[in-house]
Backbone as a printed PyTorch tensor [residue, N CA C, xyz], in Angstrom:
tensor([[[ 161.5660,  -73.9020,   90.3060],
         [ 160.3720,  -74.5850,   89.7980],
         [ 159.2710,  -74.4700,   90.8600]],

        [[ 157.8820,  -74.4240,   90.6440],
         [ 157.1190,  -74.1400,   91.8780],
         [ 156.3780,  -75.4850,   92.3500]],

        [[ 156.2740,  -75.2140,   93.2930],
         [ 156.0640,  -76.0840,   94.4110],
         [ 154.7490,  -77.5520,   93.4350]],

        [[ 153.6540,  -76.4920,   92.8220],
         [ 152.6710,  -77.8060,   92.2250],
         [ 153.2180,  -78.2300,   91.1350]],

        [[ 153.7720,  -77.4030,   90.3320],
         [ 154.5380,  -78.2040,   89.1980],
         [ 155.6030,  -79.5650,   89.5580]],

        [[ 156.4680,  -79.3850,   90.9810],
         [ 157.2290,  -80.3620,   91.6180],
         [ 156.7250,  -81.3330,   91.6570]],

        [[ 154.8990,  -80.7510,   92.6620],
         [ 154.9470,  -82.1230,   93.1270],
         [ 153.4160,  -82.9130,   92.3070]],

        [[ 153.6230,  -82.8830,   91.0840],
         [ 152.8750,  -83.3360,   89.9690],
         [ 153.8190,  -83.6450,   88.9710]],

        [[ 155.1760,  -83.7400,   88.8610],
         [ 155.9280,  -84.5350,   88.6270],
         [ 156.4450,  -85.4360,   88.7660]],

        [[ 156.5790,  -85.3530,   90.4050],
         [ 157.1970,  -86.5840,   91.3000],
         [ 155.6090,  -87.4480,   91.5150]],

        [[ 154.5820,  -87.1960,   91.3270],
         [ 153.6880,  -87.6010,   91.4900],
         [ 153.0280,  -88.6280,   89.9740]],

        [[ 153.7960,  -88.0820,   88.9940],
         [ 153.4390,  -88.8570,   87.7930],
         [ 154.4000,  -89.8980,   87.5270]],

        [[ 155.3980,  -89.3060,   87.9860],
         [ 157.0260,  -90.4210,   87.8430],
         [ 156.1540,  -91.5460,   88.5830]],

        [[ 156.1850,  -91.4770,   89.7960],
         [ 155.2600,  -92.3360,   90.5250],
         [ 154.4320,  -93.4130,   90.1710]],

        [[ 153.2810,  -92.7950,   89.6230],
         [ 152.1130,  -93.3600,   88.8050],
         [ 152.3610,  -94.1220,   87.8080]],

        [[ 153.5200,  -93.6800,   86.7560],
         [ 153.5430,  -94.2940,   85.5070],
         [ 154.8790,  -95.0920,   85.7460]],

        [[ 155.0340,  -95.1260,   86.9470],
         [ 156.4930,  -96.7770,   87.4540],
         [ 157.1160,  -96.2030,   87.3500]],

        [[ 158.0540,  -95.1020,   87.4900],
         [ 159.1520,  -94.6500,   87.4810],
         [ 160.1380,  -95.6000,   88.1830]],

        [[ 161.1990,  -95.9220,   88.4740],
         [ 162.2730,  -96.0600,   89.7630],
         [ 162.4620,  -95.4240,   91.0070]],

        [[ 162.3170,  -95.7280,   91.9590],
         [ 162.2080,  -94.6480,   93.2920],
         [ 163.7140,  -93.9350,   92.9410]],

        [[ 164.6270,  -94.3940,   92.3340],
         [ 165.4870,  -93.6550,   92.5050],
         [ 165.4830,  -92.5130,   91.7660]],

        [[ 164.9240,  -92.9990,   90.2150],
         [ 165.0750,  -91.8580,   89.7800],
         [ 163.9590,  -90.8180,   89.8400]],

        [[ 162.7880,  -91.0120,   90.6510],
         [ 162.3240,  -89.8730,   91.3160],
         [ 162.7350,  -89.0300,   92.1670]],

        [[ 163.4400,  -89.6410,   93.1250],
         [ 164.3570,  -89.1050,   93.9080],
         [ 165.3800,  -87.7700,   93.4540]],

        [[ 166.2620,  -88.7650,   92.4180],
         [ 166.8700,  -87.7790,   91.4560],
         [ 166.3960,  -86.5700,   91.0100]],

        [[ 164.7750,  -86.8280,   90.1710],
         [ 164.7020,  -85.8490,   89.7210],
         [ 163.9060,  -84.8810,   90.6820]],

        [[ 163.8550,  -85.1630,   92.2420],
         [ 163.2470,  -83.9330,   93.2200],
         [ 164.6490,  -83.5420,   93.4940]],

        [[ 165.7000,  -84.1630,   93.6670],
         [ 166.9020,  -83.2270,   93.7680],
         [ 167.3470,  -82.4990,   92.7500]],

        [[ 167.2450,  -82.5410,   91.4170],
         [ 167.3780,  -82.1450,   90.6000],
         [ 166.3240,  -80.7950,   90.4300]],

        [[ 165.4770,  -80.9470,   90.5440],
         [ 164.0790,  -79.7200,   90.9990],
         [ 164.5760,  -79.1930,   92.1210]],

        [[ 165.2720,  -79.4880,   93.2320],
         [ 165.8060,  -78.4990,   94.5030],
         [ 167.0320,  -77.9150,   94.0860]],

        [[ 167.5330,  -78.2150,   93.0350],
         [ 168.4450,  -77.3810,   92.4040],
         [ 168.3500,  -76.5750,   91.6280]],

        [[ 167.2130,  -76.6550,   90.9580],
         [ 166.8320,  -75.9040,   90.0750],
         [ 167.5380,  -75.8590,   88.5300]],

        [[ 167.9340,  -77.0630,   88.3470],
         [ 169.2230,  -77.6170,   87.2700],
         [ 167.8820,  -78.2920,   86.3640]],

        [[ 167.4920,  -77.5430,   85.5050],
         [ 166.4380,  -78.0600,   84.7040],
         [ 167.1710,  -78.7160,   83.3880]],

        [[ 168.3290,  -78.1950,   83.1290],
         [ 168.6460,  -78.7380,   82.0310],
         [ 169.0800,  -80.2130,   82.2700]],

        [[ 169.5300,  -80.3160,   83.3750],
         [ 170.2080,  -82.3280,   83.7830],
         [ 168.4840,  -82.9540,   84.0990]],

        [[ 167.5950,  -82.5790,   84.8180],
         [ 166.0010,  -82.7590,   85.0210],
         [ 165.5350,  -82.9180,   83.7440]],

        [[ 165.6040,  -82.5840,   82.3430],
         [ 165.1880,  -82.6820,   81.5860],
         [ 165.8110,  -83.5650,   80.6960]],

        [[ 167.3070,  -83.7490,   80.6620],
         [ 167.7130,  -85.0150,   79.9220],
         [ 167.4520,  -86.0090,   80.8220]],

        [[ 167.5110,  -85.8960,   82.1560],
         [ 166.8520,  -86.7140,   83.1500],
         [ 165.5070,  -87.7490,   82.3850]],

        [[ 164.5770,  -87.1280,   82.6860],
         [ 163.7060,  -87.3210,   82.3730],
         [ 163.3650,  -88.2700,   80.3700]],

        [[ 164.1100,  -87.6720,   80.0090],
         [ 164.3420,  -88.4320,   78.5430],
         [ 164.8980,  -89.7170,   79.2520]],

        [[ 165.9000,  -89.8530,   79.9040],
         [ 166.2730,  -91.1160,   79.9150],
         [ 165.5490,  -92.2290,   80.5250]],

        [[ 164.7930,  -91.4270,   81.5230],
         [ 163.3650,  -92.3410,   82.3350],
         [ 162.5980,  -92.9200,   81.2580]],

        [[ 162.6560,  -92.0050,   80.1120],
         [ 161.1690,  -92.0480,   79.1010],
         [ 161.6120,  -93.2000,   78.4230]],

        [[ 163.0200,  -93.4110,   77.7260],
         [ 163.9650,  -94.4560,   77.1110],
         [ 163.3290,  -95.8250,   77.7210]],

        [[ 163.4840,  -95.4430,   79.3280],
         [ 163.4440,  -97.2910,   80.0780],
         [ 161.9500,  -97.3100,   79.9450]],

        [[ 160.8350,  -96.4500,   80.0740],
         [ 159.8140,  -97.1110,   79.7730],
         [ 159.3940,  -97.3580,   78.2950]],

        [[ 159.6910,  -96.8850,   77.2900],
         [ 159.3210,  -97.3240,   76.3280],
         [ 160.1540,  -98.4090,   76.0500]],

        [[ 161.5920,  -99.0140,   76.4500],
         [ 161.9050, -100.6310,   76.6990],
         [ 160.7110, -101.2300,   77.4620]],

        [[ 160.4380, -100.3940,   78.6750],
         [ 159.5630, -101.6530,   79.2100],
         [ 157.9040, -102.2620,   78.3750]],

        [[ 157.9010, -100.9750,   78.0100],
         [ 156.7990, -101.2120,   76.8100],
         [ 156.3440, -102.0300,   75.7580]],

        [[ 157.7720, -101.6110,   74.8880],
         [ 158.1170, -103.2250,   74.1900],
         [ 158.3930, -104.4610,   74.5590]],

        [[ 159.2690, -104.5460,   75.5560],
         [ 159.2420, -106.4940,   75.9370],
         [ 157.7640, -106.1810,   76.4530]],

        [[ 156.6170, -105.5500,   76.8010],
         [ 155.1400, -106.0300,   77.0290],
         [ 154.6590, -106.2770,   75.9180]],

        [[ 154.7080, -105.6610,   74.9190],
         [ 154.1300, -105.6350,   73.4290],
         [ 154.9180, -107.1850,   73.2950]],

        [[ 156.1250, -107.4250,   73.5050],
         [ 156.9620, -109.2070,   72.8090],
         [ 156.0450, -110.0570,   73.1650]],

        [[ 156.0350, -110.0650,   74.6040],
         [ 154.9130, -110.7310,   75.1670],
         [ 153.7520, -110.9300,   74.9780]],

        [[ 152.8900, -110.1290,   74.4660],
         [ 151.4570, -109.9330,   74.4410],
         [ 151.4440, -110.6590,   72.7660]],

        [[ 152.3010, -110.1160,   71.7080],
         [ 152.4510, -110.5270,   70.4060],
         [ 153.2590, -112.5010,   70.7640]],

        [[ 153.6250, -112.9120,   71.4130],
         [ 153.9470, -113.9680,   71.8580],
         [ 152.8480, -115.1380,   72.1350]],

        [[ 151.9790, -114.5330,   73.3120],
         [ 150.6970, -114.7540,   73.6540],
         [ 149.5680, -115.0260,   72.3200]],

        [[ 149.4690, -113.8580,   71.6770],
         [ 148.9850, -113.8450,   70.5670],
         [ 149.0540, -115.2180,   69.5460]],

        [[ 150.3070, -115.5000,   69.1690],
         [ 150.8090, -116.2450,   68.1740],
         [ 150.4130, -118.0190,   68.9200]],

        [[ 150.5680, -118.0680,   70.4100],
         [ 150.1550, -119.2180,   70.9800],
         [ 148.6810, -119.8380,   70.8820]],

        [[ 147.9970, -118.3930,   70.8800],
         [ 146.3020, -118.9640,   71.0300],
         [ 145.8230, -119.0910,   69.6860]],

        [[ 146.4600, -117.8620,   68.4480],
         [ 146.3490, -118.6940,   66.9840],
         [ 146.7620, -119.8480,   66.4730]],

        [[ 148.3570, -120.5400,   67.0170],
         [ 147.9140, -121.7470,   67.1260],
         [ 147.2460, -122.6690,   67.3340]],

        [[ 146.8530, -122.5100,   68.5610],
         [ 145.8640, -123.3940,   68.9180],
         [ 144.4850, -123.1810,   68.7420]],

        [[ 143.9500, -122.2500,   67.9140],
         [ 142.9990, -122.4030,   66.9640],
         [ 142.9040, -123.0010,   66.1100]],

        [[ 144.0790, -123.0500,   65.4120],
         [ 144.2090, -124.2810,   64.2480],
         [ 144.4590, -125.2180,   64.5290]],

        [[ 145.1270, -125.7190,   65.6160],
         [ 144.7990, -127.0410,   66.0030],
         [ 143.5810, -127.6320,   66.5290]],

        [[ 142.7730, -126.7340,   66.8270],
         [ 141.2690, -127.0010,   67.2520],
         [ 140.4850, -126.6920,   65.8870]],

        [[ 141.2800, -126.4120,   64.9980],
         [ 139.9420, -126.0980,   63.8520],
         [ 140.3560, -127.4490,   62.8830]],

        [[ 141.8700, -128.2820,   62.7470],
         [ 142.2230, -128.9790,   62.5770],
         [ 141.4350, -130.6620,   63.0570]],

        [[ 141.5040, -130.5950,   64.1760],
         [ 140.8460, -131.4080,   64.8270],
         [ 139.5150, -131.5570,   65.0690]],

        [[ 138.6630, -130.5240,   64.5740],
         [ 137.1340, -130.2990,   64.0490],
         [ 137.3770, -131.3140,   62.5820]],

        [[ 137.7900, -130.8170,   61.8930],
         [ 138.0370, -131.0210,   60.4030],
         [ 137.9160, -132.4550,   59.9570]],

        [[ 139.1070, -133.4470,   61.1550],
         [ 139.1990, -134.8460,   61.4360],
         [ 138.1180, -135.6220,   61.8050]],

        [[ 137.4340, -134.9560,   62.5810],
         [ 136.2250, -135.3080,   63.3340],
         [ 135.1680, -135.4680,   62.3590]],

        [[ 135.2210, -134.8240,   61.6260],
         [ 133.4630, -134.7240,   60.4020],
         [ 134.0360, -135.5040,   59.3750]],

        [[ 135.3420, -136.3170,   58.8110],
         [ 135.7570, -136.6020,   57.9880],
         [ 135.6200, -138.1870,   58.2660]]])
């Protein structure tokens, strides 16, 4: 594999949170030149971030559902007020 392709891999693993380990992995895996384990490699990295993705999305849709509540309890409590 050549040298900028390497290190614009290990450089994106990086960027987009990879695990130090499994960057690690996959520069040993690139010094081997074993693209086929580097490449299911890499699927399985892709697996844990799109988990980590979703529990952010649970969260954010969580968040969500808290502050529409409490819109209606503030639009509720408008309602009381003029009545």
């Amino acid at each position: 594999m050549m040298n900028d392709l390497r290190d614009d891999l290990l450089t994106i693993m990086n960027d987009i949170g990879c695990l130090k380990e499994d960057v690690e992995k996959a520069d040993n895996l690139i010094k081997k030149d074993n693209l086929k384990e580097l490449i299911l490699h890499l699927k399985r990295c892709r697996i844990d971030l799109l988990d980590k993705m979703h529990e952010s999305q649970k969260r954010v849709d969580d968040m969500d559902y808290i502050i529409y509540q409490l819109k209606l309890d503030l639009k509720n409590k408008e309602r009381k007020i003029k009545i």
